[in-house]
C-alpha positions as CSV (number, residue, x, y, z in Angstrom):
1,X,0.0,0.0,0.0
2,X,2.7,2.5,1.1
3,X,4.7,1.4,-2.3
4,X,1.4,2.6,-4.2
5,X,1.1,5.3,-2.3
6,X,4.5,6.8,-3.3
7,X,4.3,5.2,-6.9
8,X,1.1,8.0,-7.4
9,X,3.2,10.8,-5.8
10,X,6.0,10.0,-7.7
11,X,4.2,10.4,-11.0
12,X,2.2,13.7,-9.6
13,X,5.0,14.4,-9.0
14,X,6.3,14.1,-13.0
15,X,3.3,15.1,-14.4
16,X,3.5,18.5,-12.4
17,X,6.8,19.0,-13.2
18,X,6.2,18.3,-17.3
19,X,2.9,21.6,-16.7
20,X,5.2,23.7,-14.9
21,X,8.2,23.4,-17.6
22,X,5.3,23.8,-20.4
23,X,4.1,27.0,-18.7
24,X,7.4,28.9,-18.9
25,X,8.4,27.6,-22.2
26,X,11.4,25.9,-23.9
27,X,14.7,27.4,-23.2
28,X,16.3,29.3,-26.6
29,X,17.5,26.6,-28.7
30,X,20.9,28.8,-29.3
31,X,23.4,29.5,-27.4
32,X,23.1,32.9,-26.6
33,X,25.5,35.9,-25.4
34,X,24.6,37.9,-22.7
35,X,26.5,41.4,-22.8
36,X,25.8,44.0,-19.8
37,X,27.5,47.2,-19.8
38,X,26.7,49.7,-16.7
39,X,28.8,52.9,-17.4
40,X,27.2,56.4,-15.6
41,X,28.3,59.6,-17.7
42,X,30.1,61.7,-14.8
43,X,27.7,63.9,-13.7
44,X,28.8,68.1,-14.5
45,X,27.1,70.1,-11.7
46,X,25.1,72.4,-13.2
47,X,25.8,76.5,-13.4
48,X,23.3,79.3,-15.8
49,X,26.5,79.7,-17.9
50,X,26.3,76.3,-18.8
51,X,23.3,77.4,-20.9
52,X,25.8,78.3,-23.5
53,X,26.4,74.7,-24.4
54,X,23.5,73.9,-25.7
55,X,23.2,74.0,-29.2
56,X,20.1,74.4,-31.4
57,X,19.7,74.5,-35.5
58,X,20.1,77.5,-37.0
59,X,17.3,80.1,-36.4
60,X,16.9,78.8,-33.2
61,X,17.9,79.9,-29.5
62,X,17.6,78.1,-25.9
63,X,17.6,79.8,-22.7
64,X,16.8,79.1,-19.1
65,X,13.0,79.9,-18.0
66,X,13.3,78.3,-14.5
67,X,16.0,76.6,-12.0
68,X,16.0,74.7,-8.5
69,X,12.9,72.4,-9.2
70,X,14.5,69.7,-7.8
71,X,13.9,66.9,-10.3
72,X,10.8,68.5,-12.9
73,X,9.7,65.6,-14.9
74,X,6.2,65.7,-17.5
75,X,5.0,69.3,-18.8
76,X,1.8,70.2,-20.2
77,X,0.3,73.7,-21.4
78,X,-3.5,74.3,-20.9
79,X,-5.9,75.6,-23.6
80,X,-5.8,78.8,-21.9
81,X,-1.7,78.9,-22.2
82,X,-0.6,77.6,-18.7
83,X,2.1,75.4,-18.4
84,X,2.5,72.9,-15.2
85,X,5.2,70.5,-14.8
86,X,4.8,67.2,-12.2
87,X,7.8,66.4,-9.9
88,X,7.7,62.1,-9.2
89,X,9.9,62.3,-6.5
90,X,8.6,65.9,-5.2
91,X,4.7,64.3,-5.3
92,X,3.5,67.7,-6.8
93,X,2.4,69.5,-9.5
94,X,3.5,73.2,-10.3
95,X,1.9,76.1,-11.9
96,X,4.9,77.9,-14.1
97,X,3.9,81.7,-14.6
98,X,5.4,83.5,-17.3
99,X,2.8,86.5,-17.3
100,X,5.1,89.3,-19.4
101,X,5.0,86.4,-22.1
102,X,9.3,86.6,-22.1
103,X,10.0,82.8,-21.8
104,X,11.2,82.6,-18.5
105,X,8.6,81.9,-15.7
106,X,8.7,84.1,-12.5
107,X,6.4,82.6,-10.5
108,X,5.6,79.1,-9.2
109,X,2.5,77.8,-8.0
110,X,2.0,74.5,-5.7
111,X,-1.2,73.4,-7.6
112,X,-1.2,69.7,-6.2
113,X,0.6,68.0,-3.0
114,X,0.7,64.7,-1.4
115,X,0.7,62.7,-5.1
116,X,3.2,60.5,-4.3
117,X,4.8,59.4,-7.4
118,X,3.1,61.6,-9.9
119,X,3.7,61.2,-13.0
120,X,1.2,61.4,-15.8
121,X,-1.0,65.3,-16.9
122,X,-3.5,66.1,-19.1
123,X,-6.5,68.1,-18.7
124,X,-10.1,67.9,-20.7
125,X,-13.4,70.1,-20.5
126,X,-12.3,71.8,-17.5
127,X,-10.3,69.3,-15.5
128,X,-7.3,67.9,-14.8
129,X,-6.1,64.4,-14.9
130,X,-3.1,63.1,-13.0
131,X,-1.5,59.7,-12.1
132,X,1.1,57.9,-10.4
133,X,1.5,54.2,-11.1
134,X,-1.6,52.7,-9.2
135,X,-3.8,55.7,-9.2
136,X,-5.5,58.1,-12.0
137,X,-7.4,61.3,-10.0
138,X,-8.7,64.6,-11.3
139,X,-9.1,67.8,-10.1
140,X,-11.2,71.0,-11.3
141,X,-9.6,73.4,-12.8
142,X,-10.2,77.4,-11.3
143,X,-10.2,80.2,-13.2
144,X,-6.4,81.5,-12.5
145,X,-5.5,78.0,-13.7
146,X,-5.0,76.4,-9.6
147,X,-6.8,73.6,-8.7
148,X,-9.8,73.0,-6.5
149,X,-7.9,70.3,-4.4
150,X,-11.7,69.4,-2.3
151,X,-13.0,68.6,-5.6
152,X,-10.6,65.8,-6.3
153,X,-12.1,62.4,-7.6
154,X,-10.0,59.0,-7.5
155,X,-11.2,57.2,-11.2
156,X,-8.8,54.5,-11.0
157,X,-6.8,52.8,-8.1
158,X,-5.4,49.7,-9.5
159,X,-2.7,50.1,-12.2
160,X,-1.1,47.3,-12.5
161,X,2.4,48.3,-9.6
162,X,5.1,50.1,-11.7
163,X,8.0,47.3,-10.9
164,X,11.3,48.7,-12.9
165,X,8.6,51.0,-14.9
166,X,6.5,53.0,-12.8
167,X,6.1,56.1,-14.8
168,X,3.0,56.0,-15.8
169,X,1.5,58.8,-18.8
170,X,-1.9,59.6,-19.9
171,X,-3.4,61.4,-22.5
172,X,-7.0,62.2,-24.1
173,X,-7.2,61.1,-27.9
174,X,-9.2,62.6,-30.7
175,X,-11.7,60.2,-30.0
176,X,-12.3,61.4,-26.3
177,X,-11.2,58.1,-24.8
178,X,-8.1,58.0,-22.3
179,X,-5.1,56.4,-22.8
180,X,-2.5,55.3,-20.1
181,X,0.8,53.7,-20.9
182,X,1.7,51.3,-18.8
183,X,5.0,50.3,-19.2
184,X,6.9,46.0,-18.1
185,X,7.4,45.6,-14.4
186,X,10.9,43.9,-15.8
187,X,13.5,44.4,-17.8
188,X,12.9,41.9,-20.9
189,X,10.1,38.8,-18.8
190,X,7.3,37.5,-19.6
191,X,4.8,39.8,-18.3
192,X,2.5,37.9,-15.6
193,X,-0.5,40.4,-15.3
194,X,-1.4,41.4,-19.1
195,X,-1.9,45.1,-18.4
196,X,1.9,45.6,-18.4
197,X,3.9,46.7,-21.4
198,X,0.4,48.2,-23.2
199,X,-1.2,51.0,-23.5
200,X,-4.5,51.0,-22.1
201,X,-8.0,52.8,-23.4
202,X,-10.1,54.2,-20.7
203,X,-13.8,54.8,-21.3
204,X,-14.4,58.3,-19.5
205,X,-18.4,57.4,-19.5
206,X,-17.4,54.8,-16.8
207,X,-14.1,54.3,-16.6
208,X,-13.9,50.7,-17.7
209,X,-10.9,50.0,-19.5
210,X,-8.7,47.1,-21.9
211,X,-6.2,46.9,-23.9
212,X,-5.6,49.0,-26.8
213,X,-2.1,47.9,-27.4
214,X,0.5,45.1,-26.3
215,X,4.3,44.0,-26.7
216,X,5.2,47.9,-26.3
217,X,8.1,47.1,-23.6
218,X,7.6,50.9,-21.9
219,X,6.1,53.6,-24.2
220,X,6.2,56.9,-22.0
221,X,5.9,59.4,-24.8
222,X,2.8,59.2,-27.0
223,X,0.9,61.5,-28.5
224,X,-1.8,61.8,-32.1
225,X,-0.8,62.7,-35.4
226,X,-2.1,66.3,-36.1
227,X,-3.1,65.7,-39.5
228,X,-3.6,62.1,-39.8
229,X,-5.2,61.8,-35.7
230,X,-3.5,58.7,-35.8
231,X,-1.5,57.5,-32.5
232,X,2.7,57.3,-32.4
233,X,5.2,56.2,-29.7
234,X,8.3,56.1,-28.8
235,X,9.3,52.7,-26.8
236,X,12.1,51.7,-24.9
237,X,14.2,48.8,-25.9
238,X,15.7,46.4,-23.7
239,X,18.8,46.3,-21.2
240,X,21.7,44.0,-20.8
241,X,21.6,43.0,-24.3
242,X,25.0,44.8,-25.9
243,X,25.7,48.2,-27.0
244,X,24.2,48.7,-30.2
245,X,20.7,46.1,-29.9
246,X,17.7,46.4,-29.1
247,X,17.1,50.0,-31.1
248,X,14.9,52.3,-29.6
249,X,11.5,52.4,-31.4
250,X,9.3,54.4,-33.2
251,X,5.5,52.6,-33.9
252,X,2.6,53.9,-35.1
253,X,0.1,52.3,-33.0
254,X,-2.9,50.4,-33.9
255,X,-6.0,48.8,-31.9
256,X,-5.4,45.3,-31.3
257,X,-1.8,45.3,-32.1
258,X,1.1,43.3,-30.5
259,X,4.8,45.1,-31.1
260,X,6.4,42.1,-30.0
261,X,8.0,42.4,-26.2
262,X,9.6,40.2,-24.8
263,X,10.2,38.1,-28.3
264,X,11.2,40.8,-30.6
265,X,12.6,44.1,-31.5
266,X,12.3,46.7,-34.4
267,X,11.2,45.2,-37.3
268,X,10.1,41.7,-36.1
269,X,13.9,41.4,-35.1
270,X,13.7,37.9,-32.7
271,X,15.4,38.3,-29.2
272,X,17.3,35.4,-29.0
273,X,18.0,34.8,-25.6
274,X,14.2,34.1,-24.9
275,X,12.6,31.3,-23.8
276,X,9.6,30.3,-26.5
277,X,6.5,30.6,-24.9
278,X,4.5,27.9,-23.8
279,X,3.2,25.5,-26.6
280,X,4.6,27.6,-29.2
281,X,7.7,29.4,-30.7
282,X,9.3,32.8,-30.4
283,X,9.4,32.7,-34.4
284,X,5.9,32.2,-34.6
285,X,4.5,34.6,-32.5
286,X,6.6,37.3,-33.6
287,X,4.9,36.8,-37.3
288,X,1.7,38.3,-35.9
289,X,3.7,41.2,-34.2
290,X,3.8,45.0,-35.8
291,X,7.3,45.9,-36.9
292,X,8.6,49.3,-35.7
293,X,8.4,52.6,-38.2
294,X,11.8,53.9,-37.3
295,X,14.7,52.5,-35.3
296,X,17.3,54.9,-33.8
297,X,20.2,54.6,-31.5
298,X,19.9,51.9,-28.7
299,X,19.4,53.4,-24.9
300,X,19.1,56.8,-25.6
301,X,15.9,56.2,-23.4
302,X,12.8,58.1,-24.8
303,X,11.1,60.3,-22.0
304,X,8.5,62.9,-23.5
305,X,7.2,62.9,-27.3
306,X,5.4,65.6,-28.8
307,X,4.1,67.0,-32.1
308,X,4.0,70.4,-33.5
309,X,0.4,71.2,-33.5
310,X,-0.8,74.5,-34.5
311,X,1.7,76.5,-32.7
312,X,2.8,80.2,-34.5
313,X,6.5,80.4,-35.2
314,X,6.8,76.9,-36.5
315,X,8.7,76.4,-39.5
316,X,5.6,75.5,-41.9
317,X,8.0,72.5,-43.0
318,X,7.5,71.1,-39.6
319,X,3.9,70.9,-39.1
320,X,3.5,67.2,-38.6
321,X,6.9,66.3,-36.8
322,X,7.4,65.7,-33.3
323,X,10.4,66.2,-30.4
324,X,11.7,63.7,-28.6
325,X,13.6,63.6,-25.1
326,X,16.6,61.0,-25.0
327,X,17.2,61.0,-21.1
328,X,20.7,59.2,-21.4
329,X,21.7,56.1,-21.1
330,X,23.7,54.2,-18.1
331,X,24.2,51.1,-19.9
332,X,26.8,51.8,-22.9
333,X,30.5,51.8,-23.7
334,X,30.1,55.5,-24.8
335,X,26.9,57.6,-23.2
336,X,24.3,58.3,-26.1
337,X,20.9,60.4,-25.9
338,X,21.0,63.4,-23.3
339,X,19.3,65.4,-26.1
340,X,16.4,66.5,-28.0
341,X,15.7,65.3,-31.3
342,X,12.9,66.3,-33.9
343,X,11.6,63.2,-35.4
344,X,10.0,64.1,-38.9
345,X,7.4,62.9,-40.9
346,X,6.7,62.5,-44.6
347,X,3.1,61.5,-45.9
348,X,2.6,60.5,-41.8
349,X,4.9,58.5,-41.9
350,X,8.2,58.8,-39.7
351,X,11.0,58.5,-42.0
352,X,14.0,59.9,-39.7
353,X,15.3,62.3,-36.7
354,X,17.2,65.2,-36.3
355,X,19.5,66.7,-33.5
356,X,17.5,69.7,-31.8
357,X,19.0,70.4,-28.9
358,X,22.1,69.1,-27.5
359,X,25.2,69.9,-26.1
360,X,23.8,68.2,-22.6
361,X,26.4,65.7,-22.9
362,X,30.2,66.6,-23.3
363,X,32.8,63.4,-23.8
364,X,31.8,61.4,-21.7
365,X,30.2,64.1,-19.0
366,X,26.8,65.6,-18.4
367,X,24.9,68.4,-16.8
368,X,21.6,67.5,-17.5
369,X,18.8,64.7,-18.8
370,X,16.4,65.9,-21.0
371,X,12.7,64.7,-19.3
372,X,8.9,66.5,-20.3
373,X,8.7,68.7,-23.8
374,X,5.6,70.6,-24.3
375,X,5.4,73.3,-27.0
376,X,2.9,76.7,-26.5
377,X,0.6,78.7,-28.6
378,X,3.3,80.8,-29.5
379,X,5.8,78.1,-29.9
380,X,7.6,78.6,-27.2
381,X,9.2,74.9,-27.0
382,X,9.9,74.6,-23.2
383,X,12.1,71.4,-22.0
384,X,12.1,69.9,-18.4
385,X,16.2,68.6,-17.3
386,X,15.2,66.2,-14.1
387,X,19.1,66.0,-13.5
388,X,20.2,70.1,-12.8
389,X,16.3,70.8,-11.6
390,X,15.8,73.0,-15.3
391,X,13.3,73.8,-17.7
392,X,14.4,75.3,-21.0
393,X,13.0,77.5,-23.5
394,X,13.7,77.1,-27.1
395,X,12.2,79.7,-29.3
396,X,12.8,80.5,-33.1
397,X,14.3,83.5,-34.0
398,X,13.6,84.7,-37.3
């Protein structure tokens, strides 16, 4: 009886085994290489004359319209011209006044406090939306652009936790719904709750949201085409996996579309140090995956993404391009991003990008790490630096 006994736990035993190893998949039939670089560009402190090495295209001029914010991080300027910028670590939002219209803002304004990790802005009919990486809450807006704080409503309190990605943005689309980007709680896993590494659609009638888009390994700058309202991000690629691989990404994004994280990169590019997933292959997956527009340098680190929408003294050649932020990276031989770059667009189409602002970054030194873009009326291009506690002003000149 006993031998029985242990006979049926024995193959239990086996058969649990055989569903646990089919759950997490086959290891990679290659032998892969796994390179990891960790080199930190020496940190410059910051001083106002520093401003100097910042270069812009031609036509073009920077300046500093604010210092000392400690670590400003998404911007956002209101239909009636206000610009507010949320501090993550501070857990507030400030009010940036500029009120004799010169590009540099005098006073600052404590609109929101206790939001502990906020991240995410946008406003819509009147309010305005914020978000951390569990919670999305709103606030109306007053007349002299503060906030009635005893008006705030919670909508949503469980975004999936942030793990290695916590910074959570939002944004109304042309079609009123709100999308949230929710970026993998990992570097390059399997995701185990499936409203990581998406962007999600929120149904403002009752909040009830899904899944708009997947495989998009942490897409913190999004935003709509101006002409053809259709959606564009720019993703992060993965870590640990060499110098020049995975790129980072740009995708027009579609309902119902998988970009392929964890199995692939760029244009259906296979990662081959994955596992295949269970009952099936990395090669098969990834032929149902969307294949990035654009590919450009690998960990530059896309923060904040923007078009040109409507603004006055835009080049009319650049209605329909966008800025990007490239924070910086920590993980290559030699440091790349710590700029701006436009990213322009033919037919709708990304077809390459451009240096904008630079200069952050000299040898292998830098003073700051470009974070939040948001462009005014009067196309005032101002740029948040979450490393020297900065926001810029880039303006064109003639």
């Amino acid at each position: 009886m006993k031998y029985r006994t242990l006979q049926f736990a024995l193959i239990a035993l086996m058969a649990s085994a055989g569903q646990a190893q089919a759950q997490r998949g086959l290891p990679p039939k290659e032998v892969t290489r796994s390179v990891s670089v960790t080199k930190y560009a020496q940190i410059m402190e910051f001083k106002p004359e520093m401003v100097s090495l910042l270069k812009t295209p031609p036509g073009w001029q920077v300046s500093l319209a604010a210092s000392g914010l400690g670590k400003p991080r998404m911007l956002y300027t209101s239909a009636a011209g206000n610009v507010y910028v949320t501090r993550r670590d501070g857990g507030d939002v400030l009010l940036l006044e500029d009120k004799n219209k010169d590009g540099k803002f005098e006073n600052l304004v404590t609109v929101v406090a206790e939001f502990k990790g906020v991240h995410g802005i946008t406003m819509k009919d009147n309010w305005m939306y914020l978000c951390n990486s569990n919670e999305v809450r709103r606030y109306p807006v007053k007349p002299d652009g503060t906030l009635n704080i005893y008006g705030k409503e919670t909508l949503i309190k469980d975004l999936p936790d942030g793990g290695q990605h916590p910074n959570r943005t939002m944004d109304f689309g042309p079609d009123g719904m709100l999308y949230i980007s929710v970026g993998s709680l990992c570097n390059d896993c399997k995701e185990s709750d499936k409203e990581t590494a998406v962007i999600l659609q929120v149904d403002p009638n009752n909040w009830s949201r899904k899944i708009y888009a997947s495989g998009l390994r942490n897409t913190i700058g999004f935003d709509w085409h101006p002409q053809t309202r259709e959606l564009w991000g720019i993703d992060n690629g993965g870590d640990a996996k060499g110098n020049e691989w995975p790129p980072e990404e740009v995708n027009h994004i579609t309902m119902g579309a998988d970009y392929g994280f964890p199995y692939a990169y760029g244009k259906r590019e296979i990662d081959k140090s994955r596992e295949d997933p269970a009952g099936n292959t990395k090669e098969e997956v990834v032929k149902n995956t969307q294949p990035s527009v654009l590919e450009l340098t690998a960990h530059m680190a896309p923060i904040g993404f923007t078009f040109f929408r409507g603004a006055s003294n835009i080049p009319a050649d650049w209605s329909g391009d966008g800025l990007v932020a490239w924070h910086g990276s920590w993980n290559a031989d030699k440091p790349v991003g710590f700029k701006v770059q436009r990213i322009h667009f033919e037919n709708g189409m990304a077809v390459k990008a451009e240096d904008f602002l630079t200069g952050f970054l000299q040898g292998d030194s830098r003073f700051g790490r470009p974070a939040g873009i948001t462009v005014t009326k009067q196309g005032i291009i101002y740029i948040s630096d979450d490393a020297s506690g900065n926001i810029y002003a880039v303006k064109k000149t003639n």
